[in-house]
TIDOLUM-559618 format. One record per residue (C-alpha): z, y, x; residue in three letters. Coordinates in steps of 0.001 Angstrom, whole numbers, plus 500000, padded with zeros to 6 digits. Example, Ala and Ser with C-alpha at 12.3 -4.5 7.8 and 13.67 -1.06 7.14 Angstrom:
<pts>
507800495500512300ALA;507140498940513670SER;
</pts>
This chain:
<pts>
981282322340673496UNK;984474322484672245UNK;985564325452670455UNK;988885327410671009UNK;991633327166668979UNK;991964330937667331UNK;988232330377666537UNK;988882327562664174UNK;992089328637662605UNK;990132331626661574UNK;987126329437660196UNK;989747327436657845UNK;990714330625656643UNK;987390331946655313UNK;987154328394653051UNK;988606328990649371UNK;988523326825646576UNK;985433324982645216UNK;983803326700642992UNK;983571325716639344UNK;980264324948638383UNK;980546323971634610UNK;979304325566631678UNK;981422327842629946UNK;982324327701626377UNK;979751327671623411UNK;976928327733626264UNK;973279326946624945UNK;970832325847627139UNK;967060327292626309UNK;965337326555629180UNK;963106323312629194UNK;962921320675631854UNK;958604321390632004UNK;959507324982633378UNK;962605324341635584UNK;960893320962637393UNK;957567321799636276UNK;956386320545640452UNK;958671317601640351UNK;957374316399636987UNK;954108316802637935UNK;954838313917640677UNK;956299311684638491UNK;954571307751637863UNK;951943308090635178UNK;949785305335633676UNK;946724306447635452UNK;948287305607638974UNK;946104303272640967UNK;943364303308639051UNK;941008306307641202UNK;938958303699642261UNK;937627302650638316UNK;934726304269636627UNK;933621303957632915UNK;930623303013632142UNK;929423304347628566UNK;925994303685626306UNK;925489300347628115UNK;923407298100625734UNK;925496295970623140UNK;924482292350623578UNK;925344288945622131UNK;927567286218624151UNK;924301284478625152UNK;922603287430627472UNK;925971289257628855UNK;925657287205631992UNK;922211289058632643UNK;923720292363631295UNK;926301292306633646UNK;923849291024636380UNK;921359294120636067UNK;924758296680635590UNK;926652295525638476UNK;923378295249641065UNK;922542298798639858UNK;926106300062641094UNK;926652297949643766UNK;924235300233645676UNK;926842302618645768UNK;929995300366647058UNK;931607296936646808UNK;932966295603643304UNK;935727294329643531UNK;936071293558639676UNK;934234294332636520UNK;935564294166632693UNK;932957294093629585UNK;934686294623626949UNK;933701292466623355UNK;934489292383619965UNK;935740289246617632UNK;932470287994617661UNK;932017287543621286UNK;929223291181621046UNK;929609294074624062UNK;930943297268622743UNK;928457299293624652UNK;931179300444627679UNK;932449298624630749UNK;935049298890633536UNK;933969298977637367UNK;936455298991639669UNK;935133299838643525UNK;936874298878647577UNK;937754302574647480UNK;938084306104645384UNK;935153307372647553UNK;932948304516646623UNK;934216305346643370UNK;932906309142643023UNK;929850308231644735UNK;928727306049641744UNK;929885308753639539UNK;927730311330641213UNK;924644309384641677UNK;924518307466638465UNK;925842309764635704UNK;922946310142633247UNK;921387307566634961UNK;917980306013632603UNK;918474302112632156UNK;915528301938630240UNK;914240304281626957UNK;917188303432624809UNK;920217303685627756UNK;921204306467629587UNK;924701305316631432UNK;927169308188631180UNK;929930307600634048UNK;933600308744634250UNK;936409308426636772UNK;939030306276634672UNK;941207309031636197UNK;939738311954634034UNK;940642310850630730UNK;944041313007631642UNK;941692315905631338UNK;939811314853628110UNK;943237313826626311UNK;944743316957626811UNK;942201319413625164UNK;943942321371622609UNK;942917320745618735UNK;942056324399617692UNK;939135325886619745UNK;939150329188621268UNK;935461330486622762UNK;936013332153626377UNK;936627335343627150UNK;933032336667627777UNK;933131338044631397UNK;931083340900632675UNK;927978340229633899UNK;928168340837638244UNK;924730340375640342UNK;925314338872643372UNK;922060339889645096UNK;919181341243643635UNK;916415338894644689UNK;913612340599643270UNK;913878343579644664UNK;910359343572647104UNK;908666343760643121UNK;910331347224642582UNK;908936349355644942UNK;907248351995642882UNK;903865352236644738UNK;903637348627644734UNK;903659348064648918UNK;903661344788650005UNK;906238343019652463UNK;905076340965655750UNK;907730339056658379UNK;906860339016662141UNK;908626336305664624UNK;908676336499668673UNK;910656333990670749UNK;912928335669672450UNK;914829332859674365UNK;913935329009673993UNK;915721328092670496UNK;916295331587669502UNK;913478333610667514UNK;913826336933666134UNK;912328337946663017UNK;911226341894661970UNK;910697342180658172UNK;908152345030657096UNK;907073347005654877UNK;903055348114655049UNK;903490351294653408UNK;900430354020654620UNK;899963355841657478UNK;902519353847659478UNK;904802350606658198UNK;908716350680657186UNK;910982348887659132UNK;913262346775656409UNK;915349344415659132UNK;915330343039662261UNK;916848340295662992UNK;918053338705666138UNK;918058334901666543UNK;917381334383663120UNK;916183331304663683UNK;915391328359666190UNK;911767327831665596UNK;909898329506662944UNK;910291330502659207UNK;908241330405655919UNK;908373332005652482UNK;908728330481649002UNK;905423329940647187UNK;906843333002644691UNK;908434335595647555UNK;911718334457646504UNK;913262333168649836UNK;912763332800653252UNK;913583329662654838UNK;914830329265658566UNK;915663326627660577UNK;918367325331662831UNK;920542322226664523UNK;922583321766661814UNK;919769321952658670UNK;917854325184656906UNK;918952328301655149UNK;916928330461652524UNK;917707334001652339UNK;916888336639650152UNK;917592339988648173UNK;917242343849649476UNK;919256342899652945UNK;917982339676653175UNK;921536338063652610UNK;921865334226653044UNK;921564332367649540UNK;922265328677650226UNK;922388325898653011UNK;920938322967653248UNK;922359320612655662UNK;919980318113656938UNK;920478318198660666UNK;916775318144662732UNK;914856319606659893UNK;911229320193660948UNK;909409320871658125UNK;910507321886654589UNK;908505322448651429UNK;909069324585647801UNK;908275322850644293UNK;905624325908642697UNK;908731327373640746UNK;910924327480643319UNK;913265325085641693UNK;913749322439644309UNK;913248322510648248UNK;912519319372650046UNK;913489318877653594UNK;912084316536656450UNK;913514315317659480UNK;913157312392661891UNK;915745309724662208UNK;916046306461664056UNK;914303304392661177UNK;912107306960660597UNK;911279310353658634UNK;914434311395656858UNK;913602313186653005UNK;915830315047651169UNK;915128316962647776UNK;917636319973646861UNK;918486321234644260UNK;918094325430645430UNK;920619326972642751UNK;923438324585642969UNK;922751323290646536UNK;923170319503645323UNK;921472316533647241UNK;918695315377643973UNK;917226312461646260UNK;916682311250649616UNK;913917308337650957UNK;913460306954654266UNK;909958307076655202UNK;908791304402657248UNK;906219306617659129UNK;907271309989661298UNK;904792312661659736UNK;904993316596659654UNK;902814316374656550UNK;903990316324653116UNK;904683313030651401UNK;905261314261647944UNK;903206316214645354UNK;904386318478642659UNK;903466319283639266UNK;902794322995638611UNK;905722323321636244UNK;908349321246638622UNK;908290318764635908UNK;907077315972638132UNK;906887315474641642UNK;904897312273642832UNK;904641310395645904UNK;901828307613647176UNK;902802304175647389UNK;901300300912648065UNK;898915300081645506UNK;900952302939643371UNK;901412306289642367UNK;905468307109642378UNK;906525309564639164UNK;909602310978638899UNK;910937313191636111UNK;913280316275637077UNK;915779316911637241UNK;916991313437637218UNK;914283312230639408UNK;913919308843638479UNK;910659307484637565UNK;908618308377635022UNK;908999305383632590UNK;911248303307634548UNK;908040301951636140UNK;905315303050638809UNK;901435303219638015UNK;899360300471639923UNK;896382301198641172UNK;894830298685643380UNK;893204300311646344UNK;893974303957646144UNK;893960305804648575UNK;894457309880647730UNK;895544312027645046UNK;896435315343644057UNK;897518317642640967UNK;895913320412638988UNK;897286323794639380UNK;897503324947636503UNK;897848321430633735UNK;899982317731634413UNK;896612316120635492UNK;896457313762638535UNK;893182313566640393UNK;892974310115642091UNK;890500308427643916UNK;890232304119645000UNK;888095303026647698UNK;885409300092647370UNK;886761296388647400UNK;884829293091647182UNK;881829295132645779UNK;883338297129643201UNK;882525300863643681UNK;884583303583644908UNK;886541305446641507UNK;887953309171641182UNK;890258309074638213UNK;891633311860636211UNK;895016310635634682UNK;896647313162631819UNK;900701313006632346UNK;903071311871631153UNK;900733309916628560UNK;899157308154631511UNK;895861308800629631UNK;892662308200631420UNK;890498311430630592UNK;887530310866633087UNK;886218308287635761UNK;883424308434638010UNK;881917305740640073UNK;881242306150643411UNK;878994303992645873UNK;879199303847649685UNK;882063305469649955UNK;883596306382653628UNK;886063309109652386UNK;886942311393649841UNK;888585314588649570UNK;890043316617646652UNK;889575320224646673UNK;890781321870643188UNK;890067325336642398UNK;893112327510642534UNK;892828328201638169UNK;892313324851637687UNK;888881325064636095UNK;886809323229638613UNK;887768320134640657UNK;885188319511643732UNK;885286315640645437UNK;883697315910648499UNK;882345312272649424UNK;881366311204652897UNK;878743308345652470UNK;876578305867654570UNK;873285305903654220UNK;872207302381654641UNK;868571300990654637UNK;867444297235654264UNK;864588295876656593UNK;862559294213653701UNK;862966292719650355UNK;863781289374651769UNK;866225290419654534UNK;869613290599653253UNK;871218292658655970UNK;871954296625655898UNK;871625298505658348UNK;873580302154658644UNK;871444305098659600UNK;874206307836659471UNK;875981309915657078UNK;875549312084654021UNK;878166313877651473UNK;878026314390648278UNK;880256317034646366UNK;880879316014642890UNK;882142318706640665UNK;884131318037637514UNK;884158320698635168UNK;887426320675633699UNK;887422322730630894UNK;884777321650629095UNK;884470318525626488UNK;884277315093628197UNK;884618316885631619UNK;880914316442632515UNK;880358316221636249UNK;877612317754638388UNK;876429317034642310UNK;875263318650645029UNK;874126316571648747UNK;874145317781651890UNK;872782315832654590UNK;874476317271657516UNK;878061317563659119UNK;880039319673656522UNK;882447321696659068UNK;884261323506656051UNK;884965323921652151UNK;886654326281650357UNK;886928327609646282UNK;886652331090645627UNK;890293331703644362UNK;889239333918641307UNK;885631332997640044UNK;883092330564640068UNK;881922329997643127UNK;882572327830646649UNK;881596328546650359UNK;880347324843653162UNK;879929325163656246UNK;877667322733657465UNK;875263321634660550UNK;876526322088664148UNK;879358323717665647UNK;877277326251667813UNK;874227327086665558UNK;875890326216661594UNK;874771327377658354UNK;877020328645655589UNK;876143328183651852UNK;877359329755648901UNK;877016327634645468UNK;877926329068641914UNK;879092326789638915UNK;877877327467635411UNK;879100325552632419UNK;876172323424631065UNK;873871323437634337UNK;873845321884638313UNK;875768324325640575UNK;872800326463642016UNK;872558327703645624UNK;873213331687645588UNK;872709332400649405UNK;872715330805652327UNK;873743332397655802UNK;872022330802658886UNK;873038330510662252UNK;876695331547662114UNK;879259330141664836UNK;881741329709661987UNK;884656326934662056UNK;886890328447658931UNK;886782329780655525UNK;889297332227654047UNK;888827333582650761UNK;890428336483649192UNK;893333335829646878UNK;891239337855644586UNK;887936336335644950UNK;884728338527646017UNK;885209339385649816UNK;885616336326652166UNK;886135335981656181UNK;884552333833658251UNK;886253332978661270UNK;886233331454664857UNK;889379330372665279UNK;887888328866668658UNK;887068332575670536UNK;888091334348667772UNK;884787336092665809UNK;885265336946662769UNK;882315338422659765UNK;883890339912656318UNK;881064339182653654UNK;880776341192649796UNK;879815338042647869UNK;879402340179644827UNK;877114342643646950UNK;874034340492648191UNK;876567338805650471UNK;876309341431653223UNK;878060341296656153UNK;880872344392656119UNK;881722344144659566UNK;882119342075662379UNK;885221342188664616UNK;886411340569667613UNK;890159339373668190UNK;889709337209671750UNK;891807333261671216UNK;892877334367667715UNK;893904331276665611UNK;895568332470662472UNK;894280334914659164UNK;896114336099656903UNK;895106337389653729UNK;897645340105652011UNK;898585339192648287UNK;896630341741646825UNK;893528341019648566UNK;893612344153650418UNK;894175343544654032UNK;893628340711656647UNK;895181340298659696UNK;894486338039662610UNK;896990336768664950UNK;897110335387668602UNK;900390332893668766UNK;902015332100671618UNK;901932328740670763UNK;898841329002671676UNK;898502330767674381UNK;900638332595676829UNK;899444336184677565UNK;897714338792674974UNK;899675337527672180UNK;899792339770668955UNK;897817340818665963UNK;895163342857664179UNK;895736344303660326UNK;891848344674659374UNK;890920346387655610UNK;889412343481653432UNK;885952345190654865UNK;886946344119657961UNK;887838348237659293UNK;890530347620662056UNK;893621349923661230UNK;896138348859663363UNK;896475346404666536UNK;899935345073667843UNK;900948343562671158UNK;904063341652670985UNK;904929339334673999UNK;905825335871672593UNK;904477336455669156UNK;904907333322666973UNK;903715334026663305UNK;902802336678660849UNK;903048336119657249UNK;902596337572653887UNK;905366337609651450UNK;903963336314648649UNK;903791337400644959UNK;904047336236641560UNK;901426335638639023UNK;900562338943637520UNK;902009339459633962UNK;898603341326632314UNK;896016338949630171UNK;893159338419631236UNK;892173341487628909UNK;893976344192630666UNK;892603343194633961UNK;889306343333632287UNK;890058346521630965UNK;891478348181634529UNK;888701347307636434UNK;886025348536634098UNK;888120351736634186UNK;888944352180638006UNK;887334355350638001UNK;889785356948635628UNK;892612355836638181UNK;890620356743641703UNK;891360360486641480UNK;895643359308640640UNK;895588357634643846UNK;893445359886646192UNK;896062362374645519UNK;898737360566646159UNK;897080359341649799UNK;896899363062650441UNK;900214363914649431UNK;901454360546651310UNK;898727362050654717UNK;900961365607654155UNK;904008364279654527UNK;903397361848657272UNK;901248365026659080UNK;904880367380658343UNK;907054364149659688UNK;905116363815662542UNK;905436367632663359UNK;909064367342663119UNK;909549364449664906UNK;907606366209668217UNK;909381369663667460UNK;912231367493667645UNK;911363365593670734UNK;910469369385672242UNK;914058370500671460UNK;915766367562673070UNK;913860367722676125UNK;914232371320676572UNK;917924371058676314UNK;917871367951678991UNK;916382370176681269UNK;918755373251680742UNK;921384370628682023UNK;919987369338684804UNK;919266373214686095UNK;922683374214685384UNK;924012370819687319UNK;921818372293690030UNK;923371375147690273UNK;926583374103690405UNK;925639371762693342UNK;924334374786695990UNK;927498374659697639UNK;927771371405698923UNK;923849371035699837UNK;924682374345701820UNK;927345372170703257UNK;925422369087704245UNK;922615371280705644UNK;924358373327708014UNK;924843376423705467UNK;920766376603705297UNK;918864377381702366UNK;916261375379701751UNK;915923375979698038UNK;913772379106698529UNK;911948376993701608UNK;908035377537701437UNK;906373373872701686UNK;903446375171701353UNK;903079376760704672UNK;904901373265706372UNK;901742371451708636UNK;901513367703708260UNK;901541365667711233UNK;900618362308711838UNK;902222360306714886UNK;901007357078715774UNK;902884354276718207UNK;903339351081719766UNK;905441348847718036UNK;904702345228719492UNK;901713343896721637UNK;901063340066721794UNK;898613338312723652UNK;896738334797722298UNK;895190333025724624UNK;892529330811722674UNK;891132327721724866UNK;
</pts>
């Protein structure tokens, strides 16, 4: 639009001279360019430019002309795995020798940081370890400033206390409970089992989609969802870290809670991923061939090593770099099973029988890869590994044909059944001398006794078995202490502290508590109808049964039993999934204090039979309140009501034709019955 005339003429006015925009006279300047463009000049063309796709590749070996071809070979298939080279520089000196660094340049800057990531620190061989660069970053290493200054220290700030459960002052331990509450959505109650009634700690709705599981120390709870797992921890059970490994099924702790490892199904099959649980880093991830919910890998009790079976092999890796032990794996023809010690870097390894050769159980000292004991084994169907849980005793229980020839002359065998043999290794003596026991019928169950010397087989038939208790001595056979006859046991479940031990039904759900280290009498004998889970507490203390809806559909719930098998409390929970234990870790006290605590429990009974009174008193004066309160609020409900009442005479005076029937008499009101005809129909049947 065009504008009017006046307007103009007065918008020519309001335009004076330019202004003058030079310096004035004797002027000085003090400002630099780096603070008045300091954001342009960091734009401006550098040296570095187009180069975030090169690495450097330091401590590679330094080789004459003649075997750089197969240098460059082995170097460039190793990082090829992590993108496409597009071109590679080895630098030499003037006589033709590597300098022990090279140039990789990748398709992309991605490819790039990937081999950065994955193959910093990475172990050529016992000499090499590559360390990797982005060409990029030498910006940031050139620009470090000569004189040093140490950092400011910072004060320190806890994020969440995640030792809290080990504080409580009377020592009570902590148990989760889980219920479905919707399909994909469980909710978990955390508890405390303090006396005469348990402390609610948190409840949690749809805390997770299927089910959850503690850390081997009580550190974290794990649970599980679409997108991958979670562990939580601390007083308020605050989220720690996330894992994201979509379809996670199944997830397992190394024993120091260093590393989590995650499985999950995939198109090609079982998806594994090892995490790092501080930092939240991706260590390693395989593709097993196999879908399995059962572990594939096997840790060392110091999360030194974790190992994994192969064909013909036994996979070491070292953390936290995880690659394997000695560049190479062990090959062992034939094997079949292993498993570590506890409590020592021992692998326990057993081969089955090939072209004659006898069945072997090895025990292989690591990292050394020192054979410290072998045993020959004939007739071998199976084997299974049992250690005891300090490490002391290692029991091989071999299932064996028995085989019998016609004659002398006749060269074929026939097979007349099955016997087992336990071998036990006794690891703590010299040479490891080993000892056997036979059974000749069906061996239903074994278990260690946690804390002593002794183990518990079932064995015989499922409706009329036998259960026998052995003890091991150092320097003589394991001797048979007791055996129980006709028991309809399926399980074994020892306590954590040895002595008292439960065995269960998990079938109907019978259960007998037996004193081991009181003539083995039976305590008690509860029933808990289709129960399938038990639960020992960590201190040995209480048991509790369970009846999972996984299970079954209606009565679901559980039973908290003393370890002498008293009942104390029963809970019905509709949809009840799992009950568990938070663990705890190893006691600090020598073997000496314990010693010394036990043969003075006396001294300490009267300390805590007080306290339970005190703890009885208080819980009698809470409970007193709680009704007097209870009393007072329903008194004061039904003041209101009677005044509301009252207020409402009028208009039932209203509705009933201004009669009173609040003062009516029902009692003297005669109840009559009146019968009639509502519909007659007639059927004729022919």
């Amino acid at each position: 639009m065009a504008k009017k005339k006046s307007e103009d003429t007065t918008n020519d006015q309001d335009y004076e001279e330019e202004p003058n925009f030079e310096d004035p006279e004797g002027f000085v300047d003090d400002i630099s360019d780096e603070e008045l463009l300091a954001d342009k000049l960091a734009q401006r063309p550098s040296e570095a430019d187009g180069v975030e796709n090169v690495v450097v590749v330091d401590n590679i070996p330094k080789v004459e002309p003649k075997k750089l071809e197969k240098l460059q070979n082995i170097i460039n298939k190793t990082f090829s795995n992590y993108g496409e080279i597009v071109n590679s520089v080895y630098p030499v000196d003037e006589n033709g020798n590597t300098k022990g660094y090279a140039f990789m340049e990748f398709r992309n800057q991605q490819q790039a940081e990937d081999a950065v990531r994955n193959l910093n620190n990475y172990r050529l061989d016992k000499v090499h370890t590559f360390i990797v660069n982005l060409f990029t970053d030498f910006q940031k290493y050139d620009n470090i400033p000569e004189k040093w200054e140490p950092p400011t220290p910072q004060p320190f700030k806890m994020q969440n206390d995640l030792y809290s459960f080990l504080l409580d002052p009377d020592a009570y331990d902590q148990y989760c409970v889980a219920a479905e509450t919707s399909p994909n959505s469980v909710q978990v109650g955390f508890w405390q089992n303090t006396l005469p009634e348990p402390t609610d700690l948190e409840t949690r709705e749809s805390f997770t989609d299927t089910f959850v599981k503690w850390s081997p120390l009580g550190t974290y709870c794990v649970t599980f969802h679409k997108p991958g797992v979670a562990i939580w921890g601390g007083s308020k059970f605050q989220r720690i870290q996330r894992f994201p490994h979509p379809g996670t099924q199944f997830v397992e702790f190394s024993p120091c809670e260093n590393y989590l490892v995650t499985y999950g199904p995939t198109p090609t099959g079982q998806k594994v991923v090892i995490w790092d649980i501080r930092s939240g880093a991706e260590k390693r991830s395989f593709i097993a061939e196999d879908v399995s919910m059962f572990s594939m890998f096997r840790w060392s009790h110091d999360d030194k090593y974790v190992a994994r079976l192969g064909e013909s092999s036994i996979h070491i890796y070292e953390t936290p770099s995880f690659y394997l032990l000695d560049k190479k794996s062990i090959k062992v023809a034939g094997i079949r099973g292993f498993s570590w010690s506890p409590t020592d870097n021992i692998i326990a390894y057993w081969v089955e029988e090939q072209n004659q050769i006898p069945a072997r159980v090895t025990l292989l000292e690591i990292p050394k890869k020192r054979e410290i004991r072998n045993k020959n084994l004939f007739h071998v169907a199976d084997c299974k590994l049992h250690w005891q849980k300090s490490g002391d005793y290692l029991c091989v229980k071999v299932d064996r044909y028995s085989k019998l020839k016609k004659d002398k002359k006749d060269s074929d065998v026939k097979f007349l059944g099955m016997f087992y043999n336990f071998e036990i290794f006794h690891m703590r003596e010299k040479e490891v001398p080993v000892d056997s026991v036979e059974i000749r019928e069906l061996i239903m169950a074994f278990a260690w006794e946690p804390v002593g010397n002794k183990f518990a087989i079932i064995h015989g038939e499922t409706s009329n078995s036998n259960v026998s208790f052995y003890e091991v001595n150092n320097g003589v056979k394991p001797t048979l202490v007791k055996k129980l006859e006709k028991k309809t046991c399926t399980h074994l479940f020892w306590s954590p502290r040895g002595q008292f031990i439960v065995m269960a039904n998990l079938t109907v759900g019978t259960f007998e508590f037996v004193d081991t280290n009181n003539n083995f009498v039976i305590t008690a004998s509860p029933d808990h109808f289709r129960a399938s889970e038990v639960e020992w507490d960590p201190t040995g203390r209480y048991v509790v049964t369970g009846v999972s809806s996984w299970k079954v559909k209606e009565d679901t719930g559980y039973n908290m039993y003393t370890f002498q098998g008293r009942i104390i409390r029963r809970s019905l929970l509709k949809n009840f999934v799992q009950f568990l234990w938070r663990p705890r870790p190893a006691t600090l006290l020598s073997e000496e204090e314990i010693k010394d605590i036990r043969k003075n429990l006396k001294k300490y009974y009267y300390i805590f039979e007080q306290k339970d009174r005190m703890r009885m008193t208080r819980a009698s004066k809470e409970l007193l309140e709680k009704r007097a309160q209870l009393c007072e609020q329903f008194t004061e409900y039904r003041n209101k009501r009677i005044a509301e009442w009252k207020e409402q005479k009028p208009r039932r005076l209203q509705l009933r034709n201004h009669y009173d029937t609040d003062s009516l008499d029902t009692e003297e009101v005669d109840e009559e019955i009146i019968e009639f005809l509502v519909k007659e129909e007639v059927t004729v049947l022919e």
